[in-house]
Biopython code that builds the backbone (N, CA, C, O; Angstrom):
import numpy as np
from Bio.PDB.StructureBuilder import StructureBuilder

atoms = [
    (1, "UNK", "N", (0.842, -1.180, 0.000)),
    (1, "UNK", "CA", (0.000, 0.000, 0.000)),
    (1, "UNK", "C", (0.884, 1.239, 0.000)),
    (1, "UNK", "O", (1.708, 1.470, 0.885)),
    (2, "UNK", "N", (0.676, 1.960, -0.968)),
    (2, "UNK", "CA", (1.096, 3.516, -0.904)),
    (2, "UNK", "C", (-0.116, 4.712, -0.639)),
    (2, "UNK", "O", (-1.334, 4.699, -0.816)),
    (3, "UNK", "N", (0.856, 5.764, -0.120)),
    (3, "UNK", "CA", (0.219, 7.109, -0.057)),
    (3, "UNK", "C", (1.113, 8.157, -0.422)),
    (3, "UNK", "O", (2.280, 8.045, -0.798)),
    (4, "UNK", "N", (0.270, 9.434, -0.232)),
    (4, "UNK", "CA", (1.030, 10.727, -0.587)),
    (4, "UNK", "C", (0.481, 11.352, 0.553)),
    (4, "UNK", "O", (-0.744, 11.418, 0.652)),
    (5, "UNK", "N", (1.532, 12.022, 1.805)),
    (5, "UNK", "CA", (1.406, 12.617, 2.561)),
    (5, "UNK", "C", (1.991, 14.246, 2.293)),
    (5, "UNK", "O", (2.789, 14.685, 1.465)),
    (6, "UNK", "N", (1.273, 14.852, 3.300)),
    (6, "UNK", "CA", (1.718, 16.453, 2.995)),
    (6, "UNK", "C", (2.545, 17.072, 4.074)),
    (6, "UNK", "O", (2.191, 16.669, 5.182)),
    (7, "UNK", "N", (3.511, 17.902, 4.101)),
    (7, "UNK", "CA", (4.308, 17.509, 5.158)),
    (7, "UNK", "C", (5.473, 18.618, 4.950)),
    (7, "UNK", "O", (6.424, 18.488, 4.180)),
    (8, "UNK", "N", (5.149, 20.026, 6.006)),
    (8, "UNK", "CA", (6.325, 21.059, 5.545)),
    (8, "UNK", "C", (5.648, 22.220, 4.538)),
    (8, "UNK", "O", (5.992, 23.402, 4.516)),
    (9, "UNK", "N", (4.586, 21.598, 3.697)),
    (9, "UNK", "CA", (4.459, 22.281, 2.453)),
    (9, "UNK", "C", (4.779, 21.739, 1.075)),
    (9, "UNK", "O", (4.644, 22.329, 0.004)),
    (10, "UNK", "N", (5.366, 20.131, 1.357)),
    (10, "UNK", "CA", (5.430, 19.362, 0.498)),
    (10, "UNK", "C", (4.927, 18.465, 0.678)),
    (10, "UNK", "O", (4.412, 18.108, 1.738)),
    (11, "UNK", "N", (4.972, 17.861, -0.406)),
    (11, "UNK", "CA", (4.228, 15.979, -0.872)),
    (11, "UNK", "C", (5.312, 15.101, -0.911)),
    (11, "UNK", "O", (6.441, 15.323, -1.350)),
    (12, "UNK", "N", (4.844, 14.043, -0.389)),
    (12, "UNK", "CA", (5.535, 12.908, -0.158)),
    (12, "UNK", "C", (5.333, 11.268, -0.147)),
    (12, "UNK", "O", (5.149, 10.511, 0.806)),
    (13, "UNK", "N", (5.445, 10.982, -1.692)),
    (13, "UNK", "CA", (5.419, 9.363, -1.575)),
    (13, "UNK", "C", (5.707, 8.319, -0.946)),
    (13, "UNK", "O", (6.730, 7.739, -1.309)),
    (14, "UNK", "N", (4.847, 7.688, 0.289)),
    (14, "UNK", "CA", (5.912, 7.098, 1.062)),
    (14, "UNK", "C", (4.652, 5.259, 1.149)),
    (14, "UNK", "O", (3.482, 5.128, 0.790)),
    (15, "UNK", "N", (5.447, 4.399, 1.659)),
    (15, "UNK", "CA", (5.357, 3.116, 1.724)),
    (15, "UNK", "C", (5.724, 2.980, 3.254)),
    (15, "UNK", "O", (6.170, 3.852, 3.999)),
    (16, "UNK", "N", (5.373, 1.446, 3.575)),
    (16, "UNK", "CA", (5.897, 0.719, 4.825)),
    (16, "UNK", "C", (7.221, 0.634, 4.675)),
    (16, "UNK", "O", (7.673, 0.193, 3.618)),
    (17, "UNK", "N", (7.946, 0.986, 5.571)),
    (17, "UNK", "CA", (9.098, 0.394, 5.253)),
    (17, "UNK", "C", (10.541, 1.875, 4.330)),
    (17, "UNK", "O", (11.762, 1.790, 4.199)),
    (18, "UNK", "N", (9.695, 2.838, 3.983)),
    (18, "UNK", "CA", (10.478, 3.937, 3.467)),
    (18, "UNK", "C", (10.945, 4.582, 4.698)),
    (18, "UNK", "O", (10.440, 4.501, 5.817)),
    (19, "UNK", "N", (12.398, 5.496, 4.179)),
    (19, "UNK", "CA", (13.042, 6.306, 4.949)),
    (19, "UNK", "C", (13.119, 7.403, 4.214)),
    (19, "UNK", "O", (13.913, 7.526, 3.281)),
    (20, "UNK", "N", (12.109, 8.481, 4.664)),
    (20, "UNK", "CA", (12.251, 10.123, 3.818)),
    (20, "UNK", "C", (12.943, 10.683, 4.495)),
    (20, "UNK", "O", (13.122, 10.266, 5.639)),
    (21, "UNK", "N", (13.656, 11.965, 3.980)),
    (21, "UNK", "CA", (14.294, 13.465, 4.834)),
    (21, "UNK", "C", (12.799, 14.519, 4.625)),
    (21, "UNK", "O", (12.213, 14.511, 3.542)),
    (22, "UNK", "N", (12.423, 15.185, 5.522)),
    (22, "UNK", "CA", (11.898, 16.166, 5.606)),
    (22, "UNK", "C", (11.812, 16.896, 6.311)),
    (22, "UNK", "O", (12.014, 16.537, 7.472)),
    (23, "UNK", "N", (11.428, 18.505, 6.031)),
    (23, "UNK", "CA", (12.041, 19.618, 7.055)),
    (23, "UNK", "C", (11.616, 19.127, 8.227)),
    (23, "UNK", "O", (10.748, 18.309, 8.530)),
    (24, "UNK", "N", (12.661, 20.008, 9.049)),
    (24, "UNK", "CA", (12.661, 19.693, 10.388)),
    (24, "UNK", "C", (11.250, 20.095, 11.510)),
    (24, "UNK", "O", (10.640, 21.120, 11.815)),
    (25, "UNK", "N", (11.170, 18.207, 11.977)),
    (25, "UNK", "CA", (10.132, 18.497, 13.007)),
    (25, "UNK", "C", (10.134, 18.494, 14.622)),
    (25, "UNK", "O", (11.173, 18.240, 15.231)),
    (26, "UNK", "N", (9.295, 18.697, 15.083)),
    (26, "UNK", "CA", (9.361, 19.107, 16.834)),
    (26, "UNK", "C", (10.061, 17.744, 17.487)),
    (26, "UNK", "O", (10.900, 17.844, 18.382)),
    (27, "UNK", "N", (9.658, 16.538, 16.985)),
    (27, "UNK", "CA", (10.082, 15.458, 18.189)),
    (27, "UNK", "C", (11.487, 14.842, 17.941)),
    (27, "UNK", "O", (12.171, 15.068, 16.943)),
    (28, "UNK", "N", (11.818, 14.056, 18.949)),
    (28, "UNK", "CA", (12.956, 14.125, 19.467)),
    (28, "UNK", "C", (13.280, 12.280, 18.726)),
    (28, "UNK", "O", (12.499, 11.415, 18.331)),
    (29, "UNK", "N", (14.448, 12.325, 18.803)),
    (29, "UNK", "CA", (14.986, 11.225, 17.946)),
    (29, "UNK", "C", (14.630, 9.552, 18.489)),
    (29, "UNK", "O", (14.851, 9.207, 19.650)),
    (30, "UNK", "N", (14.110, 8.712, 17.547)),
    (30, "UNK", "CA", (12.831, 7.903, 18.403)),
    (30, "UNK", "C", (11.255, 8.284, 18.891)),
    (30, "UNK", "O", (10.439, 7.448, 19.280)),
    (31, "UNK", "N", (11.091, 9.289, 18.815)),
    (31, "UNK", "CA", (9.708, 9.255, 18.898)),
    (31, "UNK", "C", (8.415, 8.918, 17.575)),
    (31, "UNK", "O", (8.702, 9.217, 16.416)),
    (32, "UNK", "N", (7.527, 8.514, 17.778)),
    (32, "UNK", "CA", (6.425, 8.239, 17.211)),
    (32, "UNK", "C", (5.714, 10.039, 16.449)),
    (32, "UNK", "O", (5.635, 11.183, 16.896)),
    (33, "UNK", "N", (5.424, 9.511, 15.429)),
    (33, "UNK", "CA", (4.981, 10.550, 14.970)),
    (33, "UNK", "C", (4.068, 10.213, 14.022)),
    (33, "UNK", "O", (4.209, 9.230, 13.294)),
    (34, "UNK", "N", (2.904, 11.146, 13.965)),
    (34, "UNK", "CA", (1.543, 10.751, 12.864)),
    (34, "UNK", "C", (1.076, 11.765, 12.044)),
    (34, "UNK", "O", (0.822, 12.904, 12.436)),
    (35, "UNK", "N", (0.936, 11.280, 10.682)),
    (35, "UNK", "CA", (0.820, 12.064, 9.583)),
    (35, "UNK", "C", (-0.725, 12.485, 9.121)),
    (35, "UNK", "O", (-0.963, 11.989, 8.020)),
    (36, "UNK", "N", (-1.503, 13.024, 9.486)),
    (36, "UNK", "CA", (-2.986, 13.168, 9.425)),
    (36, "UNK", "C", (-3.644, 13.700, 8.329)),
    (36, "UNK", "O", (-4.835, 13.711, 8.018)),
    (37, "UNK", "N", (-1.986, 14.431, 7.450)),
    (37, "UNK", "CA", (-2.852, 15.205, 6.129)),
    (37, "UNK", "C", (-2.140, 14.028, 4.670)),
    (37, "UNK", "O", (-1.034, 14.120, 4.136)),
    (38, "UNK", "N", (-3.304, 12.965, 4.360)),
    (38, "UNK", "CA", (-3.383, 12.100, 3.451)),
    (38, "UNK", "C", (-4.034, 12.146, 2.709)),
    (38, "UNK", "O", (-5.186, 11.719, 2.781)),
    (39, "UNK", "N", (-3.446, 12.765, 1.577)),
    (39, "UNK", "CA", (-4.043, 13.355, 0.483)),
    (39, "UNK", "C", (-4.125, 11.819, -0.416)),
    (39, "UNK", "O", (-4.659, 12.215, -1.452)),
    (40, "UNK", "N", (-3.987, 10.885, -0.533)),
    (40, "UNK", "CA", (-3.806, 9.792, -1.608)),
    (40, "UNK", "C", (-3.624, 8.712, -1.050)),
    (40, "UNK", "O", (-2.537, 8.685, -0.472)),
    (41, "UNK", "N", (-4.606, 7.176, -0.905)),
    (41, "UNK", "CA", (-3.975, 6.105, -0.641)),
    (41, "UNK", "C", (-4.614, 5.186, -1.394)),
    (41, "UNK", "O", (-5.774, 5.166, -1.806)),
    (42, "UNK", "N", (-3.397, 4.152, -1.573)),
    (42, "UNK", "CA", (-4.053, 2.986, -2.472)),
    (42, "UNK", "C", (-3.286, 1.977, -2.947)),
    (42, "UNK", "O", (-2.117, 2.225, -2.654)),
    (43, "UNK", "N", (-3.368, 1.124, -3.442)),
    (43, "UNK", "CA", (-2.837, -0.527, -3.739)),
    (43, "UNK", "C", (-3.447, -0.585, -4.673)),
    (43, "UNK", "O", (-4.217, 0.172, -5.265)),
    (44, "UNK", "N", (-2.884, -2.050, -4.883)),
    (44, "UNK", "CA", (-3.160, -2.748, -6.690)),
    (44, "UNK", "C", (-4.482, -2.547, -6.813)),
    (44, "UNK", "O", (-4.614, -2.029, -7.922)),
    (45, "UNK", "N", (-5.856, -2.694, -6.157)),
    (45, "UNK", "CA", (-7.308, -2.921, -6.232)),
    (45, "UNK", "C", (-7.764, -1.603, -5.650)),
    (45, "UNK", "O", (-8.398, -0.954, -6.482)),
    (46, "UNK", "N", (-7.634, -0.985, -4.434)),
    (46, "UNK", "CA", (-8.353, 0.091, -4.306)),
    (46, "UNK", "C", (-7.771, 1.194, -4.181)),
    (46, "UNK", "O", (-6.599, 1.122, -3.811)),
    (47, "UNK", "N", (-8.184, 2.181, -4.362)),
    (47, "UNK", "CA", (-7.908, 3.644, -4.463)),
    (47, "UNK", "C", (-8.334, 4.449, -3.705)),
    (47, "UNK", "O", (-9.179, 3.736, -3.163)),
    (48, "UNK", "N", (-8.422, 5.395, -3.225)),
    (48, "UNK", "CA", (-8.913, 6.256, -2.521)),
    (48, "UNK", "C", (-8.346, 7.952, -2.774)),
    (48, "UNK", "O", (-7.153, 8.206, -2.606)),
    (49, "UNK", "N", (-9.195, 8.887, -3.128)),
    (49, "UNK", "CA", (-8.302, 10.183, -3.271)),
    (49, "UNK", "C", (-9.225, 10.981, -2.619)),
    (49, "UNK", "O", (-10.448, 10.842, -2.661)),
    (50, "UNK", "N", (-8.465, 12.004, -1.884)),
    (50, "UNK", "CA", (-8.720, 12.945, -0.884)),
    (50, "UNK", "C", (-9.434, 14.266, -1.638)),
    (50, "UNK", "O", (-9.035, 14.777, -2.685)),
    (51, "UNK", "N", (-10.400, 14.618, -0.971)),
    (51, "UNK", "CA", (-10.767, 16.271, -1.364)),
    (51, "UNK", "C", (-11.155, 17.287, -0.143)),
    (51, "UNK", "O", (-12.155, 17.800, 0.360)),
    (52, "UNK", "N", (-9.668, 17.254, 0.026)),
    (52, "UNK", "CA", (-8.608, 17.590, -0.857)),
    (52, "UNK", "C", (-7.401, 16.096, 0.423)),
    (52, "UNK", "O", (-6.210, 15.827, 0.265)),
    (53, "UNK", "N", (-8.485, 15.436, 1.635)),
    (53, "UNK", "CA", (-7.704, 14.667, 2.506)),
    (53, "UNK", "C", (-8.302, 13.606, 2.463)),
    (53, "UNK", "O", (-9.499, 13.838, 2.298)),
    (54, "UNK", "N", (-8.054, 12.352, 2.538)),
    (54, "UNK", "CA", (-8.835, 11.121, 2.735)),
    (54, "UNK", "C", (-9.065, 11.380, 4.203)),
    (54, "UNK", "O", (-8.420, 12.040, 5.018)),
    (55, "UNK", "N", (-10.269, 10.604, 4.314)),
    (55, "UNK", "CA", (-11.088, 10.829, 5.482)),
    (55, "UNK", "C", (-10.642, 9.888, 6.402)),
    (55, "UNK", "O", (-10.083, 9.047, 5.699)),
    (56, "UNK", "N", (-10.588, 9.657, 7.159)),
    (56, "UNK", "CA", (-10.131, 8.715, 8.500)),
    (56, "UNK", "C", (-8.150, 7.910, 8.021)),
    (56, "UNK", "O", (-7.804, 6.919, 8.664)),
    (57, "UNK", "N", (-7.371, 8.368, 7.170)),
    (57, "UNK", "CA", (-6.580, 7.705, 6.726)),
    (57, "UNK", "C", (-5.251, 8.301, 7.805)),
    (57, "UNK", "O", (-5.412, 9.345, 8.436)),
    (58, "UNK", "N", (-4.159, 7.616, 7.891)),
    (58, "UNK", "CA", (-3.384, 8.165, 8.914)),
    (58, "UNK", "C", (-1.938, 7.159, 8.720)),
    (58, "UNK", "O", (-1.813, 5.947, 8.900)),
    (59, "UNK", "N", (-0.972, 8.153, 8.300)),
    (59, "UNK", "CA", (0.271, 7.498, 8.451)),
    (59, "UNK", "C", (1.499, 7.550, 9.518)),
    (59, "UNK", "O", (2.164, 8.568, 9.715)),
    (60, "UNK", "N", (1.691, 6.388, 10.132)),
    (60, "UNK", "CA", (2.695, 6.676, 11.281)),
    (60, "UNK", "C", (4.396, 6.504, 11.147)),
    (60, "UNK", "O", (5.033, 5.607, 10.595)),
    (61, "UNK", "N", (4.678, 7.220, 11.574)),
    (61, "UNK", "CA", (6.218, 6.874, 11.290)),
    (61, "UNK", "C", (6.578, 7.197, 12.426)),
    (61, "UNK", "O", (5.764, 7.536, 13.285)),
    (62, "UNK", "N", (8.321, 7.129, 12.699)),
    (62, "UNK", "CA", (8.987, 7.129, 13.998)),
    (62, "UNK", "C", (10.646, 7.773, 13.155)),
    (62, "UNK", "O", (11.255, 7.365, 12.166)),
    (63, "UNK", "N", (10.899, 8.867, 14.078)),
    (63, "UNK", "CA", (11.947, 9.628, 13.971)),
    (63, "UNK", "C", (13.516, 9.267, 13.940)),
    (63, "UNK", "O", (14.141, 9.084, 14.984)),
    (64, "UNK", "N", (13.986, 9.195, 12.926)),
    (64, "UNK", "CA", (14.977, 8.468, 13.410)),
    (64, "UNK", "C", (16.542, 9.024, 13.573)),
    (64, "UNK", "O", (17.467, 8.392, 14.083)),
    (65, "UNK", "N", (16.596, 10.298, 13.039)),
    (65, "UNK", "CA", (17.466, 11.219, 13.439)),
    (65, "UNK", "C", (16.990, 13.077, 12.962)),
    (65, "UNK", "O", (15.886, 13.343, 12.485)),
    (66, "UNK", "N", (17.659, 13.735, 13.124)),
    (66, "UNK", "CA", (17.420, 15.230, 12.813)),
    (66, "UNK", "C", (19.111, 16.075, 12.865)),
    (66, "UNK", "O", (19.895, 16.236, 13.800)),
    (67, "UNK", "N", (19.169, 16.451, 11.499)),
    (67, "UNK", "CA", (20.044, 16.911, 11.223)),
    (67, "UNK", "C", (20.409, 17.953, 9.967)),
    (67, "UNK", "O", (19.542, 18.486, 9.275)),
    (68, "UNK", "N", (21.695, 18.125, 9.815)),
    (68, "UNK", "CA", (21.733, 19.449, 8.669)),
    (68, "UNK", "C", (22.072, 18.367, 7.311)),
    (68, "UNK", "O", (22.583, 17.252, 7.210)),
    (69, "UNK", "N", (21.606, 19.159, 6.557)),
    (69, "UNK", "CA", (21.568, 18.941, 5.516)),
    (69, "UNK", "C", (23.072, 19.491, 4.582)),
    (69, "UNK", "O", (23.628, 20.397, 5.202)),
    (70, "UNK", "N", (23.918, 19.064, 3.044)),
    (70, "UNK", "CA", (24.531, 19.557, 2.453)),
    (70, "UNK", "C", (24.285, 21.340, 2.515)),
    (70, "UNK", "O", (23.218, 21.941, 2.637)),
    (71, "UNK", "N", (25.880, 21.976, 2.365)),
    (71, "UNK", "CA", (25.233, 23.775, 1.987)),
    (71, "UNK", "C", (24.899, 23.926, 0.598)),
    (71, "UNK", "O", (25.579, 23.449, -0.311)),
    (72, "UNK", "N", (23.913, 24.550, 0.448)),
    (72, "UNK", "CA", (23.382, 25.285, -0.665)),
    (72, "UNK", "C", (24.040, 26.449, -1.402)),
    (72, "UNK", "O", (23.336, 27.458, -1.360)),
    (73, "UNK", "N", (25.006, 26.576, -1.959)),
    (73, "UNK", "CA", (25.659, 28.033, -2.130)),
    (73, "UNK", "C", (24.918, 29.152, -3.485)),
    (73, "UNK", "O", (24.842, 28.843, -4.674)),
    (74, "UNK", "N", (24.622, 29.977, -3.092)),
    (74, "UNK", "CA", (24.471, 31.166, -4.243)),
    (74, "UNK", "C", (24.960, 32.393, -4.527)),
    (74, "UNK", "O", (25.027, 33.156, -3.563)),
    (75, "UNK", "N", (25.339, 32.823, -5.628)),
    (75, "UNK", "CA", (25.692, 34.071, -5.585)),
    (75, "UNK", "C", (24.736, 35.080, -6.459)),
    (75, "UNK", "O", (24.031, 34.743, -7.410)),
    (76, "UNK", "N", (24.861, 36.238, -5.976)),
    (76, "UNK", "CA", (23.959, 37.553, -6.299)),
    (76, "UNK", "C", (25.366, 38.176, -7.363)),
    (76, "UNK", "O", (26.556, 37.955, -7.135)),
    (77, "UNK", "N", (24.780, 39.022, -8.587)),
    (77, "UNK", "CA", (25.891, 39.582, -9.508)),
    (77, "UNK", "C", (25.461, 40.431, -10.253)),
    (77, "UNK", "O", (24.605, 40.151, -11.092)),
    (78, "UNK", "N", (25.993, 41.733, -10.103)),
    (78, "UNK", "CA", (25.408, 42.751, -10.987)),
    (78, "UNK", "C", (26.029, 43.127, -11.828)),
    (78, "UNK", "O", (27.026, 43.750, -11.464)),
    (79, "UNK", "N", (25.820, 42.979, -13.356)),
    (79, "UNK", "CA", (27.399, 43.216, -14.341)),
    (79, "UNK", "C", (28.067, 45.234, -14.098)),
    (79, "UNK", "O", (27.358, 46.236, -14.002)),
    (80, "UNK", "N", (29.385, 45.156, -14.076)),
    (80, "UNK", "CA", (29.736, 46.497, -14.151)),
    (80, "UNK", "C", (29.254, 47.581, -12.966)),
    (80, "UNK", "O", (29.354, 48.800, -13.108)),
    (81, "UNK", "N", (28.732, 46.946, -11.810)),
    (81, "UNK", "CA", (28.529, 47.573, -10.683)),
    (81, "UNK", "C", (29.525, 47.557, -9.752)),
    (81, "UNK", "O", (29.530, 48.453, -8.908)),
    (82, "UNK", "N", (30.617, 46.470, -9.735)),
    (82, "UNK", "CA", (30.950, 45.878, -8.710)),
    (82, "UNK", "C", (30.034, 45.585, -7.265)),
    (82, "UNK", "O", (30.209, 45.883, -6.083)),
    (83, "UNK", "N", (29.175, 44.984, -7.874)),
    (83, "UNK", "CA", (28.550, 44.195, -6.491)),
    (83, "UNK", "C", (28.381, 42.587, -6.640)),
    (83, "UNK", "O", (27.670, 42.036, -7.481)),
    (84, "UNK", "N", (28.988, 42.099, -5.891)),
    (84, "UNK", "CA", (28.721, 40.585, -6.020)),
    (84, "UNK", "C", (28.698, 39.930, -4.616)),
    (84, "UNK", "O", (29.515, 40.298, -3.772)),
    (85, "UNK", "N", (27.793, 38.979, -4.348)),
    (85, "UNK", "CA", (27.461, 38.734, -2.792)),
    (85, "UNK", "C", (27.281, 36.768, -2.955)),
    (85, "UNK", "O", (26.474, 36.140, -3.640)),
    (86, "UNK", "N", (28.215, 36.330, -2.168)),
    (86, "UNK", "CA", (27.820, 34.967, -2.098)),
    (86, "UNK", "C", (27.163, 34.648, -0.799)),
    (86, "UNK", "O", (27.094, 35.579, 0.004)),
    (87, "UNK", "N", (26.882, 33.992, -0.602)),
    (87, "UNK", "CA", (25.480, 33.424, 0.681)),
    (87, "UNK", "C", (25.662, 31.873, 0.341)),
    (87, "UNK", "O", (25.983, 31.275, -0.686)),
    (88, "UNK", "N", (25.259, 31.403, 1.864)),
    (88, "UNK", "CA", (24.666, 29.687, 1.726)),
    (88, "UNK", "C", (24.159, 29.771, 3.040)),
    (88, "UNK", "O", (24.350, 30.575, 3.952)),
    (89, "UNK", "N", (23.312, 28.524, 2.903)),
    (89, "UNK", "CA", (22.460, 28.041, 3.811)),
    (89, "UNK", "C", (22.654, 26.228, 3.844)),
    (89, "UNK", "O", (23.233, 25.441, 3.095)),
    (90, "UNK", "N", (21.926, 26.083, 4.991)),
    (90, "UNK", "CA", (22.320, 24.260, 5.067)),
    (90, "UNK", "C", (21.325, 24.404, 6.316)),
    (90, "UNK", "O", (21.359, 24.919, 7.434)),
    (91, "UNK", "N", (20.165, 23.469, 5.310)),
    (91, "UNK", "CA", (18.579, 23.233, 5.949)),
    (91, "UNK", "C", (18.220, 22.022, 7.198)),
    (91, "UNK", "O", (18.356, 20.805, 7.068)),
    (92, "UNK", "N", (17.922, 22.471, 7.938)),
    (92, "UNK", "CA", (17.982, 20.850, 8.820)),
    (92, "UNK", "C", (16.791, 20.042, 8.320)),
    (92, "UNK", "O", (15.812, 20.583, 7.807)),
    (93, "UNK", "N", (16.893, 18.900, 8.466)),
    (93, "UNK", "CA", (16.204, 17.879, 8.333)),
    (93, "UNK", "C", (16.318, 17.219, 9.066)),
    (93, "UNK", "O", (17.265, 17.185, 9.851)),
    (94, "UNK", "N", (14.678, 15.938, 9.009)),
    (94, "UNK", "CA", (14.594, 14.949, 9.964)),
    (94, "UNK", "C", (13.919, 13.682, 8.703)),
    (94, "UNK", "O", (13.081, 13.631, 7.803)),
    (95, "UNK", "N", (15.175, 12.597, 9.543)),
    (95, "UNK", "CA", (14.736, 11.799, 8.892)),
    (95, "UNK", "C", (13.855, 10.776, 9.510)),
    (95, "UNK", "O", (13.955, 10.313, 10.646)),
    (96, "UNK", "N", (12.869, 10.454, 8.483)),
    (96, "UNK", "CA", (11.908, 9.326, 9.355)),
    (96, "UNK", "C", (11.690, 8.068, 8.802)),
    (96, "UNK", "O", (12.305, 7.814, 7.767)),
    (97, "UNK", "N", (10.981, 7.265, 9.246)),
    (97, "UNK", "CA", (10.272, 5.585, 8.828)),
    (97, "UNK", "C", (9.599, 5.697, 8.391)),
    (97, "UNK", "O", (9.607, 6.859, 7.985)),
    (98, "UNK", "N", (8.746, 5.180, 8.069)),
    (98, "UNK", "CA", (7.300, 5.169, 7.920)),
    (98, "UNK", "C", (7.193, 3.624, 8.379)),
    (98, "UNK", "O", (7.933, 2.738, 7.954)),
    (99, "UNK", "N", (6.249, 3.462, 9.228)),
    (99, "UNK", "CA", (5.761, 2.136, 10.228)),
    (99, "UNK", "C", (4.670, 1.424, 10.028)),
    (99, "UNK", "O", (4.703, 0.200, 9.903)),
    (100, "UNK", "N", (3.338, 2.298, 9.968)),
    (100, "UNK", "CA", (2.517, 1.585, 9.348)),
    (100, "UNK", "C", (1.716, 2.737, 8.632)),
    (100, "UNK", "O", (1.957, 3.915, 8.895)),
    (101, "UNK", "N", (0.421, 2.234, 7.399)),
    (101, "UNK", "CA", (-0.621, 2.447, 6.595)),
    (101, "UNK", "C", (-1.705, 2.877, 7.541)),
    (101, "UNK", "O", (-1.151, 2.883, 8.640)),
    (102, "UNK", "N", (-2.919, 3.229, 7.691)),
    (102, "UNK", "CA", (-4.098, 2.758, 7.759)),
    (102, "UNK", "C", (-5.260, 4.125, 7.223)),
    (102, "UNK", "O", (-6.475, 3.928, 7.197)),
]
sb = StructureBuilder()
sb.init_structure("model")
sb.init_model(0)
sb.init_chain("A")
sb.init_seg("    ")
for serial, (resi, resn, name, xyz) in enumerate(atoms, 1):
    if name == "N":
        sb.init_residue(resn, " ", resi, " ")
    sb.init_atom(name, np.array(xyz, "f"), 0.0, 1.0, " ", f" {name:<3s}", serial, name[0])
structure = sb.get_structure()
């Protein structure tokens, strides 16, 4: 069985048994955590799609670390101004399970 959970502001394909990164959440490494906005679930025979959430559907996963992510580097450049500005950032994330469907 798959779904598409929402999560951060993004979507996320996940299964029994998957390990996603997604932005960083409140609980602490090992804890239980439940996904309530399930926009999509379904297997070989049934389907189910949300408008815009499936109704009673709920995915659980469990935390399994929280951390930074690679840096992102960019630079800003204005031709013949002399202005040029580099910047980076490095996003935390948490990575999780996914445990069970229902």
């Amino acid at each position: 069985m798959i779904a598409v959970i929402k999560t951060g502001g993004k979507q996320y394909k996940v299964a029994v048994g998957d390990k996603i990164k997604i932005e960083k959440l409140e609980e602490k490494e090992g804890e239980k955590i439940d996904f309530s906005e399930v926009l999509f679930l379904g297997d070989e025979k049934n389907i189910q799609l949300g408008n815009p959430l499936v109704k009673g559907a709920k995915v659980e996963g469990k935390v399994l670390n929280t951390a930074k992510e690679k840096k992102v580097v960019g630079i800003k450049f204005k031709a013949k101004k002399r202005y040029k500005v580099k910047f980076g950032h490095r996003q935390i994330m948490s990575e999780v399970e996914i445990t069970k469907i229902t």
